[in-house]
C-alpha positions as CSV (number, residue, x, y, z in Angstrom):
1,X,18.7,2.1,13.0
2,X,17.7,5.6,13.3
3,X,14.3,6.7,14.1
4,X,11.3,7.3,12.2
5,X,10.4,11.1,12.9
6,X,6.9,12.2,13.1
7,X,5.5,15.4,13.6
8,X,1.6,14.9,14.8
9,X,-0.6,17.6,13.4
10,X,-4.1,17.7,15.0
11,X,-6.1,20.5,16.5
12,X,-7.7,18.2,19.1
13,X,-4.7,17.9,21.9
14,X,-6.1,14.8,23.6
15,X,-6.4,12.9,20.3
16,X,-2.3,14.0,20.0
17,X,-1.9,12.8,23.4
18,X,-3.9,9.3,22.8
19,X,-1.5,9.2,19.2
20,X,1.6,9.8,21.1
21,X,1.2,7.5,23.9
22,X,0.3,4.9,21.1
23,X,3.2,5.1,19.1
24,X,5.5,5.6,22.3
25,X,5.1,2.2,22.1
26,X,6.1,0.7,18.4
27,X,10.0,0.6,18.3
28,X,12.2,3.1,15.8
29,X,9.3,5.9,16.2
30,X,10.0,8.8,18.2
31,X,7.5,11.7,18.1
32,X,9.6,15.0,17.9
33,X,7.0,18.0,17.3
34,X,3.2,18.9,17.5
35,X,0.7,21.0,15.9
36,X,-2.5,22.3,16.4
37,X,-2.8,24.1,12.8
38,X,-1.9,23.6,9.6
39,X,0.4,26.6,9.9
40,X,2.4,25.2,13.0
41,X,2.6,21.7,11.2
42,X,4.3,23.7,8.1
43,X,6.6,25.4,11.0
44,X,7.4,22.0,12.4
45,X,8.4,20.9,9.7
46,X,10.3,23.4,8.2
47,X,12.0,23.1,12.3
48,X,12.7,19.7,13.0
49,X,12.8,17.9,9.2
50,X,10.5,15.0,9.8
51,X,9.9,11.8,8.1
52,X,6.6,11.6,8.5
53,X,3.4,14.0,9.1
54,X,0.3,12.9,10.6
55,X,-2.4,15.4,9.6
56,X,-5.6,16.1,10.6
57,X,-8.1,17.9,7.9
58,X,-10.2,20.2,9.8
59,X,-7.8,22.6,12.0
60,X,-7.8,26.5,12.6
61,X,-6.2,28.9,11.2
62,X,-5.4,26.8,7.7
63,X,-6.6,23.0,7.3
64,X,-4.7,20.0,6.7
65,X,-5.1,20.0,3.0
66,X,-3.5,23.4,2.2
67,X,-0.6,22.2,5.2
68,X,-0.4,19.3,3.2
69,X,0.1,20.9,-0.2
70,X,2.9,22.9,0.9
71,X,4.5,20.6,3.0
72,X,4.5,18.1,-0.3
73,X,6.4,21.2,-2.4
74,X,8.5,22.4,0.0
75,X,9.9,19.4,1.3
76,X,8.8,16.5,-1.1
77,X,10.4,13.8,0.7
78,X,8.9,14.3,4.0
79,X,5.2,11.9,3.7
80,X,1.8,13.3,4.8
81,X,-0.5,10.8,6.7
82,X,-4.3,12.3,6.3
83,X,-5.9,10.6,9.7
84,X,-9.3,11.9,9.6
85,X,-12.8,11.7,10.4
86,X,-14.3,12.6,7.2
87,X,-15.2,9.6,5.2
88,X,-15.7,11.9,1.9
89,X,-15.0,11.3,-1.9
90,X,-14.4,14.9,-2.1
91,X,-11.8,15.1,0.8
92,X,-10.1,12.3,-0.4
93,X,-9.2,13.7,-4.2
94,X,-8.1,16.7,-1.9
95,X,-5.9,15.2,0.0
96,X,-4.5,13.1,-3.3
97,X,-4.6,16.4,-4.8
98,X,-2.4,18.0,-2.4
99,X,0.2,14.9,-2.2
100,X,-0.7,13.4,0.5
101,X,1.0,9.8,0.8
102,X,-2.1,7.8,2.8
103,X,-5.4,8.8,3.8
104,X,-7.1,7.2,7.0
105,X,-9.9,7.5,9.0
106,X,-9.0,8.0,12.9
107,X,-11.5,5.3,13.6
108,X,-9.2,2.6,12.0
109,X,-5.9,4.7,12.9
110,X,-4.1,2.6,15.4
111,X,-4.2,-0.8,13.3
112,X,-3.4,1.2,10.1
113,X,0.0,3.1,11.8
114,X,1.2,-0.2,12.8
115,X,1.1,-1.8,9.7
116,X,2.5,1.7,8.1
117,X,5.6,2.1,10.6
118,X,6.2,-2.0,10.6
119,X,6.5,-1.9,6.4
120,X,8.1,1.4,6.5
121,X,10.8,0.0,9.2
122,X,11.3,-3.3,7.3
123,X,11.5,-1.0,4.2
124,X,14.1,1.0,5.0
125,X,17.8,1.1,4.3
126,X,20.3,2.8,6.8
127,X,21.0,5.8,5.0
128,X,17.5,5.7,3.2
129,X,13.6,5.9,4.8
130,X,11.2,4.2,2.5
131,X,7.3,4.7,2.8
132,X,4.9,1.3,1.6
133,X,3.4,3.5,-0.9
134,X,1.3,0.5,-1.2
135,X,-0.7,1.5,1.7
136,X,-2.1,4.7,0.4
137,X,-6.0,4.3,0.5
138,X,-7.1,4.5,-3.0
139,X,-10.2,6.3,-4.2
């Protein structure tokens, strides 16, 4: 089974390196880019075509919501995590807004990317990756 290819996207470089070390450890993850911007997420993307995007909100230079946005038109299939700290109606229609496939606070991010990679793993198909859509935090 290939896989599951995530590009993390935070502007905080030890909360990347806390992520990465955690999902070192879940099986058919492998982290294969970083970003601390929404402008180097879009680049990463665009670079190294992965699966799945974990996006932070507030970054420099443009935030996670605009990333998001074109991220979700440019390359549709790729999914957009929103792990956050921002516990906001507001942010949340954003994110939604801007096609963004779950949004989760980084406070519950660890239990909540173990139960997304272990239904997205038991999901998937070998020549298709499925996302539990069912996960997506509604508002």
């Amino acid at each position: 089974m290939d896989a599951i290819r995530v590009v993390l996207a935070d502007d905080h470089a030890e909360f990347r390196r806390v992520v990465r070390e955690f999902l070192k450890k879940l099986p058919h993850v492998e982290i294969v880019g970083e970003a601390a911007d929404g402008m180097q997420a879009i680049e990463q993307v665009e670079r190294l075509s992965p699966n799945v995007v974990l996006m932070d909100i507030s970054m420099p230079s443009m935030n996670g919501i605009e990333a998001t946005k074109i991220i979700k038109e440019r390359w549709p299939a790729t999914h957009v995590l929103i792990a956050t700290t921002h516990d906001s109606r507001i942010y949340r229609l954003q994110a939604e807004d801007a096609g963004a496939d779950a949004y989760v606070m980084k406070a519950d991010l660890k239990p909540a990317l173990e139960s997304i990679f272990d239904l997205s793993i038991s999901a998937r198909t070998a020549d298709r990756f499925s996302f539990p859509l069912q996960t997506k935090e509604r508002l």
